[in-house]
ROTIKOL-458505 format. One line per 4 residues: number of its first residue (from 1); for each residue z negated, x negated, y negated of C-alpha. Coordinates in steps of 0.25 Angstrom, whole numbers. Example, Ala and Ser with C-alpha at 12.3 -4.5 7.8 and 13.67 -1.06 7.14 Angstrom:
<lotis>
1> -31,-49,18 ~ -29,-55,4
</lotis>
This chain:
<lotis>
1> -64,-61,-74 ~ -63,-75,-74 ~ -54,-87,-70 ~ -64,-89,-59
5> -66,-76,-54 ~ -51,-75,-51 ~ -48,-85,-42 ~ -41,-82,-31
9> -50,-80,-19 ~ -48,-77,-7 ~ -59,-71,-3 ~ -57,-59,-12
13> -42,-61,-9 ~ -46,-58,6 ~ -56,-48,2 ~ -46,-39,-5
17> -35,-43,6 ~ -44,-37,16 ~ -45,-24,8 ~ -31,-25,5
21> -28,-25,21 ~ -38,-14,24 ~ -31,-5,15 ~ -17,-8,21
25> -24,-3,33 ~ -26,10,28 ~ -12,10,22 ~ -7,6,36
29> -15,19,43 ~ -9,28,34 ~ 4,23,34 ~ 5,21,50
33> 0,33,54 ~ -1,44,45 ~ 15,48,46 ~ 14,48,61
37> -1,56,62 ~ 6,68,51 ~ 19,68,61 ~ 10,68,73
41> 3,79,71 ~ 5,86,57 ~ 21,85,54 ~ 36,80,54
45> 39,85,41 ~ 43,71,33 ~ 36,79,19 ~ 26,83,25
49> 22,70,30 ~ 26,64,16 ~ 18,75,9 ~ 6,69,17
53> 8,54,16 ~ 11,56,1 ~ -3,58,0 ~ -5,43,-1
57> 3,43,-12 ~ -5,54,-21 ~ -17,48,-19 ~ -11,34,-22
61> -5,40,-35 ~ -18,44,-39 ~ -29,37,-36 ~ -27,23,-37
65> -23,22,-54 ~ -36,32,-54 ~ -46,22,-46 ~ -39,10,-50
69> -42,14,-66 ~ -58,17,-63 ~ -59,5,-56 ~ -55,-3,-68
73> -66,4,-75 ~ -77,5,-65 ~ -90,-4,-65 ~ -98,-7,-55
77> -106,-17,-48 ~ -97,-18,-37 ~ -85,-19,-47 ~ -72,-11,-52
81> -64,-10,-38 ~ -73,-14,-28 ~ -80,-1,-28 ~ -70,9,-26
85> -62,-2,-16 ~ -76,0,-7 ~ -77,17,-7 ~ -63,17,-6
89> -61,7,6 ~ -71,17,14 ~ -68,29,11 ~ -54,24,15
93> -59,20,28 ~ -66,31,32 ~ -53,42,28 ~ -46,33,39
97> -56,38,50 ~ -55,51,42 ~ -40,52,45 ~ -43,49,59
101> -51,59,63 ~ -45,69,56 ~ -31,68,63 ~ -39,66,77
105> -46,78,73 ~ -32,87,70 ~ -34,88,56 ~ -24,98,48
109> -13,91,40 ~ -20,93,26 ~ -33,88,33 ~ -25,75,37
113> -17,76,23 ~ -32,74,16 ~ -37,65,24 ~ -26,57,21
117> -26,59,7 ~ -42,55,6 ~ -37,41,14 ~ -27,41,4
121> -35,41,-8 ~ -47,32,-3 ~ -37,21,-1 ~ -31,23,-15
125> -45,23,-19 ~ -47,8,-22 ~ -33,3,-20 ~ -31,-1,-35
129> -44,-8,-35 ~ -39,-16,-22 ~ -28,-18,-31 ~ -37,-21,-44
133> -46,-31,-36 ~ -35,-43,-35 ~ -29,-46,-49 ~ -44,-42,-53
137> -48,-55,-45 ~ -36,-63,-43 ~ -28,-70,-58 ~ -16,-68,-61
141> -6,-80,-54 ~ -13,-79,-39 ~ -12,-63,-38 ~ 1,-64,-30
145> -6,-73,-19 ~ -18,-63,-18 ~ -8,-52,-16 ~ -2,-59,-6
149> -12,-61,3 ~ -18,-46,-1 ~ -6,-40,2 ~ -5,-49,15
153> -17,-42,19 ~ -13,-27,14 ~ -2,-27,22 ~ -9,-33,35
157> -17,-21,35 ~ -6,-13,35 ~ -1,-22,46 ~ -14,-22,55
161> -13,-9,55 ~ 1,-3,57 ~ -1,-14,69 ~ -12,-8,75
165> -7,7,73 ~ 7,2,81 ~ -2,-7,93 ~ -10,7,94
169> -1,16,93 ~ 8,10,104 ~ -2,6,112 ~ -7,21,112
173> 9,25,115 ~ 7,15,127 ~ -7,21,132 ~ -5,35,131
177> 10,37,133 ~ 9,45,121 ~ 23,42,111 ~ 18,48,101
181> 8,35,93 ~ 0,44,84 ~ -4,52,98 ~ -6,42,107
185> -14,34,99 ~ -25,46,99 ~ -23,49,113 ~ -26,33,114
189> -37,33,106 ~ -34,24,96 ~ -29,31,84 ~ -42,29,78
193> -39,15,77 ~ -32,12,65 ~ -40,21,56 ~ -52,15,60
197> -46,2,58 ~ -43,5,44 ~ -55,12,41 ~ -63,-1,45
201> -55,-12,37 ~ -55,0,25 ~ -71,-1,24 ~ -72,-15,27
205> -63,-20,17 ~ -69,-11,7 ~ -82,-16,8 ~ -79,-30,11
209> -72,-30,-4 ~ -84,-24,-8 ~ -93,-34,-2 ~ -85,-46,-5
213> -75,-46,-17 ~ -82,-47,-30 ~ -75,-40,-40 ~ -72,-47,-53
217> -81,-41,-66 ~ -73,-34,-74 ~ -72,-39,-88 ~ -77,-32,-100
221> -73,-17,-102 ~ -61,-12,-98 ~ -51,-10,-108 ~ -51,7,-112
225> -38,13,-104 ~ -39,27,-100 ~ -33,32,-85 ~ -20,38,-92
229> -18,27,-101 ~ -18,15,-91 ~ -8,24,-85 ~ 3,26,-98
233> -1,11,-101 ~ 5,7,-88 ~ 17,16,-90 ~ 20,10,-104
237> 20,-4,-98 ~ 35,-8,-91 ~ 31,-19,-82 ~ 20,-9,-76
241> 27,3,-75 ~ 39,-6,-68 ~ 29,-12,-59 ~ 23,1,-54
245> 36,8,-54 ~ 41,-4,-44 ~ 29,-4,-36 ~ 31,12,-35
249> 45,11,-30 ~ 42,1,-20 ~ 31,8,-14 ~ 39,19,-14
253> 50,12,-5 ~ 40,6,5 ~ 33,20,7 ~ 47,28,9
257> 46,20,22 ~ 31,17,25 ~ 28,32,22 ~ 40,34,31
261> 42,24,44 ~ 39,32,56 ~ 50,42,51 ~ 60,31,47
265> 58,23,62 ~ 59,39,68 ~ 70,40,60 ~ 76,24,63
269> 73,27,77 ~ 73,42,80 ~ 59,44,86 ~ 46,47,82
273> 38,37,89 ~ 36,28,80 ~ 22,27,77 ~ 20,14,83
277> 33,8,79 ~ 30,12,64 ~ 20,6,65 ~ 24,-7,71
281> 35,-8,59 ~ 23,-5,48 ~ 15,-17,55 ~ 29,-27,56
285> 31,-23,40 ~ 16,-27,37 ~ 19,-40,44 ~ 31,-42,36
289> 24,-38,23 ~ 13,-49,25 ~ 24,-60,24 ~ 29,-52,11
293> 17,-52,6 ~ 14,-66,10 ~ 25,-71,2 ~ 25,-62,-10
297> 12,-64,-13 ~ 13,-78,-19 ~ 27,-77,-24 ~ 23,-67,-32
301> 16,-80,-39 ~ 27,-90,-37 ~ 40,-86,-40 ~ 36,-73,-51
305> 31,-59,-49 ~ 46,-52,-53 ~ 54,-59,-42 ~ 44,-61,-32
309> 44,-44,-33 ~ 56,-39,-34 ~ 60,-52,-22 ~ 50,-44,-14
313> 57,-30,-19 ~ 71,-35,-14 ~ 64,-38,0 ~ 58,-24,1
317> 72,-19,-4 ~ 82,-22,9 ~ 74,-16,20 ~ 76,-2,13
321> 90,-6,10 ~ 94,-6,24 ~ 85,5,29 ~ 94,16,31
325> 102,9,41 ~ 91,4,51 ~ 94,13,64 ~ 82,3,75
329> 70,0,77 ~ 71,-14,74 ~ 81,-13,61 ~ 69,-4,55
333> 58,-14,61 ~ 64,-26,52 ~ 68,-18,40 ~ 54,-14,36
337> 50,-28,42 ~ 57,-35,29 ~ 53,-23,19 ~ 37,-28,23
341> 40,-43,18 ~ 47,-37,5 ~ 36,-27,4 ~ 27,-37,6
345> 30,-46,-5 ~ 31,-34,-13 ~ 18,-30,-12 ~ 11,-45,-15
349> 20,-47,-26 ~ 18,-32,-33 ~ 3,-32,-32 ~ -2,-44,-42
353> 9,-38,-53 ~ -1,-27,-59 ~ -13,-37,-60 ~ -3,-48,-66
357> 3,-39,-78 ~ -10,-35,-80 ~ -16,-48,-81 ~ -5,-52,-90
361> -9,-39,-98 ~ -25,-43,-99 ~ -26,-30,-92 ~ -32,-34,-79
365> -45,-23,-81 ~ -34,-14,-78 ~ -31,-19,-64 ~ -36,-6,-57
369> -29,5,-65 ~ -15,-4,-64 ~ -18,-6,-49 ~ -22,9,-47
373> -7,12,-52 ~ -2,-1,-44 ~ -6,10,-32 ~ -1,21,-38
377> 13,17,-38 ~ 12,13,-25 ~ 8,24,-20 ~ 15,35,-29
381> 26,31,-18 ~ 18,33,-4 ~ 18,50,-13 ~ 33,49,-16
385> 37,42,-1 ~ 29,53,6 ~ 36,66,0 ~ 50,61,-6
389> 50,52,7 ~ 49,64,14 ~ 58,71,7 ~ 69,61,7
393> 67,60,22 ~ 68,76,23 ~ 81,76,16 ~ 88,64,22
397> 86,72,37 ~ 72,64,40 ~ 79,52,40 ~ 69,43,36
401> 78,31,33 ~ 80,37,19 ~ 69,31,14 ~ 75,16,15
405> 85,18,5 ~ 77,27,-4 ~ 68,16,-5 ~ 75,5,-9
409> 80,12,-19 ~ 66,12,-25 ~ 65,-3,-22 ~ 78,-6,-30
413> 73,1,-43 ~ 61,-5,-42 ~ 66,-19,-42 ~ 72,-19,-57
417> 58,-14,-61 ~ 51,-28,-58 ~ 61,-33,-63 ~ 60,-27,-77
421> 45,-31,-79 ~ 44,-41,-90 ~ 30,-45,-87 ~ 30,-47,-74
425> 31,-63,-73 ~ 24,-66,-85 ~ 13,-74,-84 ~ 2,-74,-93
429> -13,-77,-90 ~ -23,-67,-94 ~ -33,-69,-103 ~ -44,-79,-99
433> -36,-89,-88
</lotis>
């Protein structure tokens, strides 16, 4: 690709933001509601809920490294990413609807479990090639400033939505007299709303990126690397495996408590009802987050990559710290409001790494297969979180608060890891520039 071609645009900036966005919305759906509709009508057990959720993390594991490998080999007219970023954006959008009706309808556990599952695996579908599509496009120097305004938009889905679940579901509470959000919200007849919103923003964005983002051509023929071998090659490289193994224990950290908030406000504020608070908080971190990731972004450009991560690590760090020892509403409230701007930067500083090392490498025909594991560390953790979350909450008398100080330990190892990668802040312009 050339010089020109990489420019950065903001129109193909936008393009992918707005994907990015819709995608958070679908994140948002599962993570606002999914814990309360297993508690409202299936079960309290902390594993079995775990067990359920966990299912994210499976198919985050899996499929991802698998899709993200074949993209970088497949050819096609509309390009390497696009066509798996289109079928997977649908089919995502209509399991939303899916999931719906088949709670409305009384579904059996398992039946929910696989519809979930299948919404699970369709938006894992074509996350490395999200991923993939940005270094692909944007050059090395300017990627912090596209992940930026990219994860300004991720995390304003998540916000748009977890607002409109809490407006909705205390609205419902207000109508119907009903405490319980998940049931009022059906007695209102509104709880089709937020999958419906997802759903639509899903499609759309799918086939706007289709319709509008041209994708670059890929460049003569991709350099032999068999599915097992990129995998060991990553291994045997230290500033990769640090990297991922960072990215891992953070992500495990954040969904200790995402996985987790309705049981760690019941257990901050010793009720149940908590649906529309929850979801309140999750909307008040998403705003915090967007001025994270407002900042990071271009730091990440300014001042170096090592120290403009493990600044945003530190920042992420001291809410867990103090976790254990929040007893009201609102000691919770700004706790998880400063882990969102420390989160936020986080994540804007942590995407462009992968496409930077491999741009210093001459390896950037391997963007999907790196991305594709980028994803699995991140969401080997949502796997771990579910059952050893639950697990941990079990043993610690379904105190939920446990999970602060567990994950800051995580948080804390992964800090010396950045730390230790030697290439991380070198600069060196790729072949052609």
């Amino acid at each position: 690709m050339s010089n020109g071609e990489r420019k950065f645009k903001w129109s193909v900036i936008l393009g992918l933001a707005l994907l990015g966005f819709s995608m958070s919305t679908g994140w948002a759906l599962n993570k606002g509601l999914t814990f309360k509709l297993l508690q409202a009508k299936y079960t309290n057990a902390p594993t079995v809920i775990g067990t359920v959720l966990a299912l994210q993390g499976l198919m985050g594991l899996i499929v991802p490294p698998i899709m993200g490998y074949y993209s970088d080999i497949y050819r096609s007219g509309l390009g390497r990413r696009v066509p798996f970023i289109l079928a997977g954006g649908i089919l995502a959008g209509l399991t939303a609807i899916a999931l719906y009706l088949g709670y409305i309808a009384g579904v059996s556990l398992m039946t929910f479990a696989v519809l979930l599952a299948l919404f699970y695996f369709f938006m894992y579908f074509f996350v490395a090639q999200y991923r993939s599509l940005m270094p692909d496009i944007v050059k090395s120097g300017v990627r912090g400033k596209a992940s930026g305004v990219i994860t300004l938009f991720e995390w304003m889905g998540n916000l748009v939505l977890f607002g409109s679940i809490a407006f909705i579901a205390a609205s419902a509470t207000k109508t119907t007299g009903i405490k319980n959000g998940i049931e009022a919200m059906i007695k209102a007849g509104n709880f089709w709303m937020p999958f419906t919103v997802v759903a639509f923003f899903l499609i759309i964005s799918a086939i706007y990126v289709t319709l509008k983002i041209r994708e670059p051509r890929a460049e003569g023929e991709l350099p032999e690397e068999g599915l097992w071998d990129y995998l060991k090659a990553i291994i045997s490289d230290k500033d990769f495996l640090n990297f991922y193994i960072a990215q891992m224990l953070w992500w495990l950290s954040f969904e200790f408590v995402a996985v987790f908030l309705f049981g760690i406000l019941e257990s901050v504020l010793g009720t149940k009802e908590v649906t529309a608070l929850g979801n309140a908080i999750m909307a008040l971190f998403n705003v915090t987050v967007l001025i994270g990731a407002i900042v990071g972004g271009p730091v990440y450009d300014r001042i170096g990559r090592r120290r403009s991560i493990l600044i945003s690590g530190v920042i992420f760090l001291i809410p867990f710290l103090f976790g254990w020892f929040v007893s009201t509403r609102g000691e919770i409230t700004g706790l998880i409001a400063v882990a969102g701007i420390g989160w936020g930067a986080l994540m804007a500083t942590s995407w462009p790494v992968i496409g930077d090392l491999l741009t210093k490498y001459q390896k950037e025909a391997y963007n999907g297969r790196y991305y594709g594991v980028f994803e699995a560390v991140k969401s080997f953790p949502v796997l771990i979180a579910g059952t050893v979350g639950g697990f941990i909450v079990q043993l610690a008398g379904s105190n939920y608060k446990i999970l602060f100080p567990v994950g800051a330990i995580f948080i804390a190892i992964s800090l010396p890891l950045v730390w230790g990668m030697k290439h991380l802040d070198v600069e060196s312009k790729p072949a052609g520039e």
